[in-house]
N, C-alpha and C positions, 0 to 999 in steps of 0.2 A: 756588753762589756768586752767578749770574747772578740768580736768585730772591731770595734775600737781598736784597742789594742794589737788587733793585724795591720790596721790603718795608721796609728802612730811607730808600728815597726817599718813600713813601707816608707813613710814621710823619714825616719831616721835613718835610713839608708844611703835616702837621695842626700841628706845635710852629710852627711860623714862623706859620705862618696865626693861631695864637690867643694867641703872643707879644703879634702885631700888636694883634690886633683887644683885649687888655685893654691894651694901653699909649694906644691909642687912646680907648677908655672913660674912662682915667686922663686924659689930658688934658683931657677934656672934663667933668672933674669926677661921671662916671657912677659911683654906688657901688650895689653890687650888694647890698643886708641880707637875712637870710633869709626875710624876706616876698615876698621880689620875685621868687623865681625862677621863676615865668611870664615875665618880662619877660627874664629871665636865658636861659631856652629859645629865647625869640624870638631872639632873639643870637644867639643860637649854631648856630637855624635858618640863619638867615641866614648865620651866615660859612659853614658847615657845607655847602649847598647854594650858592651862588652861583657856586664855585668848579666843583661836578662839572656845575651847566648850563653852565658856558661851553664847560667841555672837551667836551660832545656836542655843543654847535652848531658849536663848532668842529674836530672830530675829522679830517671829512673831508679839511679844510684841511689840518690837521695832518700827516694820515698822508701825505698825498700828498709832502708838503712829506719828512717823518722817511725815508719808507722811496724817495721819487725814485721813484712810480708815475706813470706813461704812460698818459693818459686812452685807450681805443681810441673813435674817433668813425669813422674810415673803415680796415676792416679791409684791412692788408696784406699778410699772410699768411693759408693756412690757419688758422694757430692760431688768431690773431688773431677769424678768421670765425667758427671754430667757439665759440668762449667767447663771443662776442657772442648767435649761434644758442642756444646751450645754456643759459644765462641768460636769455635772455628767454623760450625754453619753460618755465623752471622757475619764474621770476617769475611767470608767466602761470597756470600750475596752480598756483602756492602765493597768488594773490589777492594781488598787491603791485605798484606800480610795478615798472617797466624799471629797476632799478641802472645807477650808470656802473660801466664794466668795465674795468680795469686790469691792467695789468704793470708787476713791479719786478723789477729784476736784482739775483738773490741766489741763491748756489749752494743755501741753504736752501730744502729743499723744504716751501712754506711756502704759505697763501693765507687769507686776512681780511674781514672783510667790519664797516661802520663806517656811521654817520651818524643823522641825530636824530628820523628818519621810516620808516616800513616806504617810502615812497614818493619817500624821500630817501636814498639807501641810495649805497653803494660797496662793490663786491665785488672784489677783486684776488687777481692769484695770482701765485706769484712763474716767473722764467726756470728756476729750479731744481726747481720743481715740473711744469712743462713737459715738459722735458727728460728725465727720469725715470719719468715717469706715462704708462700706455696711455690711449685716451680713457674705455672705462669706469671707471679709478681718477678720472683726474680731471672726470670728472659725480657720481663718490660724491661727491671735494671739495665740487663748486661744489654739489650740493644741500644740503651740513653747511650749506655758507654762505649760503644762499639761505634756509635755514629758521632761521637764526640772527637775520635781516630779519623774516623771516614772524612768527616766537615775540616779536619787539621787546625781543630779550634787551639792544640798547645804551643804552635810554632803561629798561632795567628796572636795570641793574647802575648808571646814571649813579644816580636814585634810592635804590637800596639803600647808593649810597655816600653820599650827601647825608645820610641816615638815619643812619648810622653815623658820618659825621664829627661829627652834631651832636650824640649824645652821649657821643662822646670828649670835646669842648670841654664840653660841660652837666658830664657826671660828675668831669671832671678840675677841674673851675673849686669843684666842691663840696668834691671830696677836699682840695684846696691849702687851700682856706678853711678848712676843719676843722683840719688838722694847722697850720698857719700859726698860727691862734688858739689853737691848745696852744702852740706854740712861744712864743707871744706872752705867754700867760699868764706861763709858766715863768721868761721874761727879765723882768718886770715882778715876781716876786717876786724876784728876783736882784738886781732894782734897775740893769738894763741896759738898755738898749735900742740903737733901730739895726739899718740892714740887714733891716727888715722886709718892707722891698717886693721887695726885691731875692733876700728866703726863699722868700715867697711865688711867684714867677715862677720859682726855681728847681724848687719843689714842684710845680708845676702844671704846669710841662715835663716832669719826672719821670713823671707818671700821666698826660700825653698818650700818654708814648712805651706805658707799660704797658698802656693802655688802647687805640692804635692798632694794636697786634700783636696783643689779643684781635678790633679792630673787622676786622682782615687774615684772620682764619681764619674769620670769619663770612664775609666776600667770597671766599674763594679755593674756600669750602663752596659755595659759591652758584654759583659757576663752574665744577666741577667737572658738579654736577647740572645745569644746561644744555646743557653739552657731550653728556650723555648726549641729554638730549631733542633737540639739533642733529643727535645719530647716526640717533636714531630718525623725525627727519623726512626727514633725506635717504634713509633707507631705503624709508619711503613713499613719495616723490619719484621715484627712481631703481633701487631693488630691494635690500634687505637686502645683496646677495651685491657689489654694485656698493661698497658703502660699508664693506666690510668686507675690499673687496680693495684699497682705498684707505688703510685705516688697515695692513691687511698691508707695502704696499710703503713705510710711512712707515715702521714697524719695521727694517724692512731697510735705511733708509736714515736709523738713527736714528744712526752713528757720525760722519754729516756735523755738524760744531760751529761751523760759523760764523753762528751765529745770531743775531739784530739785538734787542737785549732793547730795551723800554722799556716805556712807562704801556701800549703797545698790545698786549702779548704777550698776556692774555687774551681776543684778540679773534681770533688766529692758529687753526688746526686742529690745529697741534703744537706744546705750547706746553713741548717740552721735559721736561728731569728734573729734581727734586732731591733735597736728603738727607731731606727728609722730606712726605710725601704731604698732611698737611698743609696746607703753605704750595704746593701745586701749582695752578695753577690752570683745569689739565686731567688728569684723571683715567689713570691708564696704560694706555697702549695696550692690554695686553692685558687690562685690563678693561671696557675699551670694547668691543675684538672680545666677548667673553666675552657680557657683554650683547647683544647685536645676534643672536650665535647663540640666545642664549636667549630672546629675542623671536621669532627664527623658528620656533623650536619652539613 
């Protein structure tokens, strides 16, 4: 349901976003003929992408802000120390800036890593993952997350979704037109009209939504395969057996459910289950172990 739910805020996005941007076109007298859509693409570039750069420049901000992370600048505890130490060895061997390094209180054993630069980065981990994890589980963590920086999987998924919203808006703006100009026909031999604009924007909200639940399973595809390659760097990073006893003790602690959903859950280590693999947007646990042994072999 928690998945869902991220999937129909995503799909609601694209429809508000391209309500806007053709009622705006409309005011300004922009009409879109079938010649024009190169200029139509640019459109739709543009609303399409605008949106997913803000959300990576602004991410960091955000996450700190959503999930109440704790910059660490002067370590106060062991743990504290050691995630500082163990972060910057790993930053340091995977060729990247120093990440800021955070804590968030969440019995979810849970840790993320966010921001719009390999050398601009945010790595957090939550008090529930602490708490839970021996220090070799959580060095398998923090290397998924450190080579999640290193791969630039948050500035490659912002893209793939900029890509993806823009042609939802491109194909959904052509679908409406098409079937609109049927409908349109049909009332004009009828000898009716009215309620044109108003078909039209019903139509094209229609095949946003159908066409942002196909652009969701290209993205949640896309997430899934980086997770693996995230497994397989922190296995270089810190040793196969390290990152594999870390996705073990998450299994074991997969009946903990208070888990914090939002636009950031594909950025997490555990990002959960659903009713269908799918719309997942990390791959099941135990196909990730699975792989990882099978890379060692």
């Amino acid at each position: 349901m928690r998945v869902l739910l991220f999937i129909l805020m995503q799909v609601a996005v694209l429809v508000v976003v391209g309500i806007v941007g053709s009622i705006i076109m409309a005011l300004l007298g922009i009409r879109i003929t079938p010649g024009a859509y190169g200029g139509l693409f640019v459109m739709c570039a543009i609303f399409g992408c605008v949106g997913s750069m803000i959300s990576l420049f602004m991410s960091k901000t955000m996450v700190k802000s959503a999930y109440g992370v704790e910059v660490i600048t002067q370590p106060r505890n062991d743990a504290e120390a050691f995630l500082l130490r163990e972060v910057a060895s790993m930053a340091q061997r995977a060729g990247i800036g120093m990440p800021e390094v955070g804590i968030y209180y969440s019995a979810d054993p849970n840790a993320f890593a966010t921001g719009a630069s390999k050398d601009n980065a945010l790595v957090a981990v939550s008090s529930g993952l602490l708490n839970n994890m021996n220090a070799d589980e959580v060095r398998g963590v923090l290397g998924h997350e450190i080579s999640h920086v290193a791969n630039g999987d948050m500035v490659t998924m912002t893209l793939l979704q900029g890509v993806l919203n823009t042609f939802v808006y491109f194909f959904s703006y052509i679908a409406a037109q098409a079937v609109s100009g049927f409908m349109n026909r049909s009332s004009d031999e009828e000898g009716s009209s009215g309620g044109n604009f108003f078909i039209f924007y019903m139509v094209q909200s229609l095949f946003q939504v159908l066409f942002g639940i196909g652009a969701t399973l290209i993205s949640m595809w896309f997430s899934r395969y980086r997770e693996f390659r995230a497994d397989a760097g922190s296995a270089d990073l810190e040793g196969t057996q390290r990152m594999i006893m870390a996705l073990e003790k998450l299994q074991q602690l997969s009946s903990i459910e208070v888990k914090k959903e939002g636009q950031f859950s594909a950025f997490c280590i555990n990002g959960g289950t659903s009713f269908s693999e799918l719309f997942m947007s990390h791959p099941p646990l135990e196909k990730r172990i699975a792989a990882l042994r099978a890379r060692g072999r």
